[in-house]
C-alpha positions in Angstrom: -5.1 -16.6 -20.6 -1.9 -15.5 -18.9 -1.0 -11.7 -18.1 1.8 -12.1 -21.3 -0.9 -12.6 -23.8 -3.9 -10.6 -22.4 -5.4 -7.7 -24.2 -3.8 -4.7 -23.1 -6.7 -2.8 -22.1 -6.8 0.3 -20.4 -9.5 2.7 -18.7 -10.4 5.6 -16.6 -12.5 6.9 -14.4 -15.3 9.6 -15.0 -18.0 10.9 -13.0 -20.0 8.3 -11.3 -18.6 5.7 -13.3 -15.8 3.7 -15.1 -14.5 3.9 -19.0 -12.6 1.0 -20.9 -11.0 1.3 -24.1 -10.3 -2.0 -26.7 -9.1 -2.5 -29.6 -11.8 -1.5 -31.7 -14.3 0.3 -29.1 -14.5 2.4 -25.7 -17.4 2.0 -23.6 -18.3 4.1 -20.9 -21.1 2.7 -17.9 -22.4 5.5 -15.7 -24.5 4.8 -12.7 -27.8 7.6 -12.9 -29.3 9.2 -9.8 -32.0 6.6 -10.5 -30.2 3.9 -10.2 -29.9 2.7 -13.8 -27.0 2.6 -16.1 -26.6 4.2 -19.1 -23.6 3.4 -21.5 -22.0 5.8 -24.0 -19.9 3.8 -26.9 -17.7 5.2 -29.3 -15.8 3.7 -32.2 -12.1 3.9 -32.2 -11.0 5.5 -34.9 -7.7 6.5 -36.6 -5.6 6.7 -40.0 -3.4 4.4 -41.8 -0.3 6.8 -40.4 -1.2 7.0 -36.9 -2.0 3.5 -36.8 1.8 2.7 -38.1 3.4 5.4 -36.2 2.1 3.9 -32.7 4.2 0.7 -33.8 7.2 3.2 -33.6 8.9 3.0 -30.0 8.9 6.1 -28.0 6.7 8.1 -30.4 4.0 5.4 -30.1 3.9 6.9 -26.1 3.0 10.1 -27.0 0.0 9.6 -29.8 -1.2 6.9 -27.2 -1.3 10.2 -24.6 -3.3 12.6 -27.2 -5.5 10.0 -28.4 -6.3 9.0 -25.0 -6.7 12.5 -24.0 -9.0 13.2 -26.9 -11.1 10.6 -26.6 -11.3 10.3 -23.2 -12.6 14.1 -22.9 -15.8 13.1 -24.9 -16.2 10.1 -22.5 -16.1 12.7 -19.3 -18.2 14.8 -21.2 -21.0 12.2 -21.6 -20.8 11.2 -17.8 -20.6 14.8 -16.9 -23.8 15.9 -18.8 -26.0 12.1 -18.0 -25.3 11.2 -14.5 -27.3 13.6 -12.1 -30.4 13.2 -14.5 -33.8 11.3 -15.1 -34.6 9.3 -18.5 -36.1 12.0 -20.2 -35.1 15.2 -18.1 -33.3 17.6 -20.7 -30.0 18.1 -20.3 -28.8 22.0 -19.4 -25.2 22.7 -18.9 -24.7 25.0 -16.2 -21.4 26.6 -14.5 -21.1 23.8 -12.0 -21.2 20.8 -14.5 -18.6 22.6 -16.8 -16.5 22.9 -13.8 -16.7 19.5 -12.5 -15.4 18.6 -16.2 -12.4 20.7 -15.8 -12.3 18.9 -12.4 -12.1 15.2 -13.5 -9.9 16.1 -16.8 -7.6 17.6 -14.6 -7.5 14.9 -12.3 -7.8 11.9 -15.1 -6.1 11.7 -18.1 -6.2 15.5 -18.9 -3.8 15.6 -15.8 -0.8 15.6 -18.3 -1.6 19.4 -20.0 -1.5 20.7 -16.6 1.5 18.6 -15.1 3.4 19.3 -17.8 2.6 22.9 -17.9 3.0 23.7 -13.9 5.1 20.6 -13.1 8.1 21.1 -15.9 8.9 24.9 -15.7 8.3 25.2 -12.2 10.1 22.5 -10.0 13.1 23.7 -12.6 13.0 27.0 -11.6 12.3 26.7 -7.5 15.3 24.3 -7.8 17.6 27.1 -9.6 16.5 29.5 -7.2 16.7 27.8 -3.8 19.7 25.9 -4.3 21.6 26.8 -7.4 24.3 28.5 -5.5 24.2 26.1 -2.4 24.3 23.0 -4.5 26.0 23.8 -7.8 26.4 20.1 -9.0 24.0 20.0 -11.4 23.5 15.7 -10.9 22.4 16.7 -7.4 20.5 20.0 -8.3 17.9 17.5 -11.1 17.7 15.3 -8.3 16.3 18.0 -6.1 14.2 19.5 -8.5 12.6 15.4 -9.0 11.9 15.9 -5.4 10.1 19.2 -5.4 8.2 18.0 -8.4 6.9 14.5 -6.5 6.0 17.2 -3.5 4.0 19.3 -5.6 2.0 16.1 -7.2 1.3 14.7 -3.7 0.3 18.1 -2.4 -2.0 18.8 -5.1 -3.6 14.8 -5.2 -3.8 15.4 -1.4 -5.5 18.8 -1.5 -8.3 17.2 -3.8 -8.6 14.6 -2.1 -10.4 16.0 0.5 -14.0 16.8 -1.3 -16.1 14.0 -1.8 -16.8 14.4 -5.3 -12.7 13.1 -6.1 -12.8 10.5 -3.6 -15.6 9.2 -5.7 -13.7 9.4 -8.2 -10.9 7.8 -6.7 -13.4 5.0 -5.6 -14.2 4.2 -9.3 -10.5 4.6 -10.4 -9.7 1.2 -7.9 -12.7 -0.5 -9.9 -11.5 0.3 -12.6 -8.1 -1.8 -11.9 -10.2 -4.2 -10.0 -11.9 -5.1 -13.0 -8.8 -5.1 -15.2 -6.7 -7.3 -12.5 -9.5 -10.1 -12.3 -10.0 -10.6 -15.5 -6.3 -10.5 -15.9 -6.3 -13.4 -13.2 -8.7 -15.0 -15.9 -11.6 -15.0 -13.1 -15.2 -14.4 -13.5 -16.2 -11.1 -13.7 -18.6 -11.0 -10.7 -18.7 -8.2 -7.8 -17.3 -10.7 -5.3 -14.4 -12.0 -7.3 -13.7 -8.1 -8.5 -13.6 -7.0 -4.7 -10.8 -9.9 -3.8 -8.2 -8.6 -6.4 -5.9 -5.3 -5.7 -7.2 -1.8 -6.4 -3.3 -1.1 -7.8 -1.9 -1.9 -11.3 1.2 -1.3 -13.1 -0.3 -0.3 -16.5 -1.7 2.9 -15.1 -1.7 6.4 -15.3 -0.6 7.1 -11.7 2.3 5.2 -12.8 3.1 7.4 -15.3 2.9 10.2 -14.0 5.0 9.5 -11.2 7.8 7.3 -13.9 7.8 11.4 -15.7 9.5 12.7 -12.8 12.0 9.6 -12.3 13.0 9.0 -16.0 12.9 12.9 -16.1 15.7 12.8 -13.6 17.8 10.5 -15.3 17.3 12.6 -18.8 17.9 15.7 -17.1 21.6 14.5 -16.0 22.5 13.0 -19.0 21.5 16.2 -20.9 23.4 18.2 -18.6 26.6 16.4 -19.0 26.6 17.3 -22.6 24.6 20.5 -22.8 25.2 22.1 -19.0 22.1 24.8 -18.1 24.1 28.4 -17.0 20.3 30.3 -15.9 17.0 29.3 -14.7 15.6 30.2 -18.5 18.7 27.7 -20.0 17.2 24.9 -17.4 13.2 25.9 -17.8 14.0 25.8 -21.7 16.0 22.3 -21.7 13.0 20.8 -19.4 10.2 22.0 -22.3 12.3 21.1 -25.2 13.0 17.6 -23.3 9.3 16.5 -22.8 8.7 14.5 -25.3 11.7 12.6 -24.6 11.1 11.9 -21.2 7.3 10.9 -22.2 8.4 8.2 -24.6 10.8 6.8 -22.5 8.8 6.8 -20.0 5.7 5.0 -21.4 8.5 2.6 -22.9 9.7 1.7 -19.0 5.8 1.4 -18.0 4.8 -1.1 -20.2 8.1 -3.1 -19.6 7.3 -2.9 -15.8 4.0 -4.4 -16.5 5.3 -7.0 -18.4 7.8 -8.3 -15.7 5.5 -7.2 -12.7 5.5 -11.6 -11.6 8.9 -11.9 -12.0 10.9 -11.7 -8.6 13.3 -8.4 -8.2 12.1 -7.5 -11.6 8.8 -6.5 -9.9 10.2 -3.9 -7.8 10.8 -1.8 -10.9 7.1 -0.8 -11.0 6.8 -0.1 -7.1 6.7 3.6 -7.1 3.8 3.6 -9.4 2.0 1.4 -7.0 3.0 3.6 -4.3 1.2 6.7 -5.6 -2.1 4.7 -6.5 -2.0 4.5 -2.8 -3.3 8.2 -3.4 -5.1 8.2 -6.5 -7.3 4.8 -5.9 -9.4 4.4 -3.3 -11.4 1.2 -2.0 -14.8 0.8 -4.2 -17.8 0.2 -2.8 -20.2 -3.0 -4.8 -22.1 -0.6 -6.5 -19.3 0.7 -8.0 -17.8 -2.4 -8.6 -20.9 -3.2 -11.1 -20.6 -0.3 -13.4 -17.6 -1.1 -13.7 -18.1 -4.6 -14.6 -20.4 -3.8 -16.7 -18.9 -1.4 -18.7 -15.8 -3.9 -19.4 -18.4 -6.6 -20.6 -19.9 -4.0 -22.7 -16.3 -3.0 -24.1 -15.6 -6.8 -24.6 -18.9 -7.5 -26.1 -18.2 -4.8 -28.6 -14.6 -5.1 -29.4 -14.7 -9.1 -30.4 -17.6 -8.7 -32.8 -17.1 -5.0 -33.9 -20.0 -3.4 -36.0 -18.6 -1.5 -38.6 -21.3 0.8 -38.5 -21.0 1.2 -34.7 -21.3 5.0 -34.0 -21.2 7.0 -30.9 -24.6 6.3 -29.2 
C-alpha cells in the first residue's frame, strides 16, 4: 500500500499512552501503573450535514479541528482518570488529576483554544506597539508580528518541556508517528520495526500549528492591501475576524504537504512542521512503543469490521 492510497489516520497522545482515530472508530491504549493496558473505544459519530460539509474545502479544516477537539477531550479524560490505578481501585477525581487534564488539552489538540486566544490578539498587538511607528510598512510589520508569535510558541513548548510529566508526553507523541510512519512504510507493526522509522510526520498537529502563523502571514498582507489596519484594535479585530480563514487554508496546505512529502523540492514545503516536532516529539522508549502499537491494531481491528452497536466501553 503506498503513502497516496493509505488511510489517512491520525492520533494523539494522552497521558501514559497513545490515541488513533479511523474511519469509523478511535481507540485509546493506556499503559496502568500495573503494567497492563486498558483500552477506551468510542464510535465515531456524526450527521448527514457534517459528514457532507467536511467534503467542502477549507470548511472541512475547521469541523475536522472541533470534532477532533471534542472527541479527543473524552479520550484524555479516560487516560486521565485510568492510568495511575489498580483493576478494581475506584476512581476519585482530585485537584491534581483535573489539572493534569487541562495540562495535556492544552498541550494536545486542545492547544488551538488557547493559541488562538493568546497567540492571535497578542503577537498583533506587541507588534503595533513596539514597532508600529519604527516600521510602518504594514508587509514588514505582519512579518514581525509571525515572528513574535513563533517566539511565544517555542517559549511556551520549551517552558513545559522541562517537567517530566510533558516529556512523557512528548515521548508517546513520537510513537504515535512512529506507528503511523511504519505502517505507512507498509511494514510490520512490531516494536523493532516501529523504533527504525522517524518520530516526525507531516500530517501533524505541530505542523499545523506552526503552518497558522506562516499562512497567517501571507493572509495578513493580502488583507492589508485591501483593508489597511490604522490602530492596534483595527489589527487585533482583522486577526479574530480572519481565523477561520487562515485555519482552512491552512489545513488545506498541510494535507497537500503530506501528499507531496516523496517528491524532490516539493518536500521542502512541509519542513517547518518537521522542524517544530523537533520540540513537541521526543524519542519513545519500547514500552511506549507497544501501547502504541497496540492501540493502532485495536483502531484497525475495529474500523475494518465496525460493530454497529459498538459503544464507548
Amino acid at each position: 500500500m503506498s503513502k497516496q492510497t493509505c488511510p489517512l489516520y491520525g492520533g494523539q497522545a494522552v497521558i501514559e499512552g497513545v490515541m488513533f482515530t479511523g474511519k469509523n472508530v478511535s481507540v485509546t491504549a493506556i499503559r496502568r501503573k500495573d503494567q497492563t493496558l486498558e483500552f477506551f473505544t468510542m464510535k465515531n459519530i456524526e450527521n448527514k450535514t457534517l459528514h457532507k460539509l467536511k467534503k467542502v474545502p477549507y470548511l472541512r479544516g475547521i469541523i475536522a479541528l472541533f470534532q477532533s477537539i471534542a472527541n479527543g477531550s473524552k479520550h484524555l479524560n479516560f487516560s486521565a482518570e485510568r492510568f495511575d490505578v489498580n483493576p478494581g481501585e475506584e476512581v476519585q477525581p482530585t485537584t491534581s488529576k483535573l489539572t493534569m487534564i487541562l495540562g495535556v488539552s492544552i498541550v494536545g489538540i486542545l492547544s488551538f483554544i488557547f493559541g488562538k486566544l493568546l497567540f492571535t490578539a497578542l503577537p498583533a498587538a506587541l507588534a503595533q506597539i513596539l514597532f508600529g511607528t519604527l516600521v510602518p510598512n504594514q508587509f514588514i510589520n505582519n512579518l514581525i508580528e509571525g515572528l513574535i508569535k513563533i517566539l511565544l510558541l517555542l517559549g511556551y513548548i520549551l517552558a513545559i518541556a522541562t517537567t517530566p510529566f510533558v516529556k512523557r508526553l512528548f515521548q508517546y507523541h513520537g510513537a504515535e508517528h512512529k506507528v503511523i510512519n511504519t505502517f505507512e512504510a507498509g511494514e510490520e507493526l512490531t516494536v523493532e520495526n516501529v523504533k527504525k522509522h522517524s518520530r516526525f510526520h507531516y500530517r501533524c498537529g505541530s505542523s499545523f500549528m506552526i503552518l497558522t502563523v506562516i499562512i497567517g502571514v501571507l493572509i495578513y498582507s493580502i488583507f492589508n492591501v485591501y483593508f489597511p489596519y490604522h490602530s492596534i484594535w483595527d489589527r487585533v479585530l482583522q486577526r479574530i475576524i480572519l481565523i477561520p480563514v487562515v485555519i482552512g487554508v491552512s489545513y488545506e496546505f498541510l494535507r497537500f504537504t503530506n501528499a507531496v512529502r516523496d517528491i524532490p523540492i516539493l518536500k521542502w514545503l512541509g519542513l517547518p512542521g518537521i522542524w517544530l516536532q523537533h520540540f513537541t516529539t521526543k524519542e519513545p522508549d519500547p514500552k511506549q512503543i507497544e501501547v502504541s502499537i497496540a492501540s493502532f491494531k485495536r483502531m484497525i481491528e475495529l474500523d475494518t469490521t465496525p460493530d454497529e452497536g459498538l459503544l464507548i466501553k
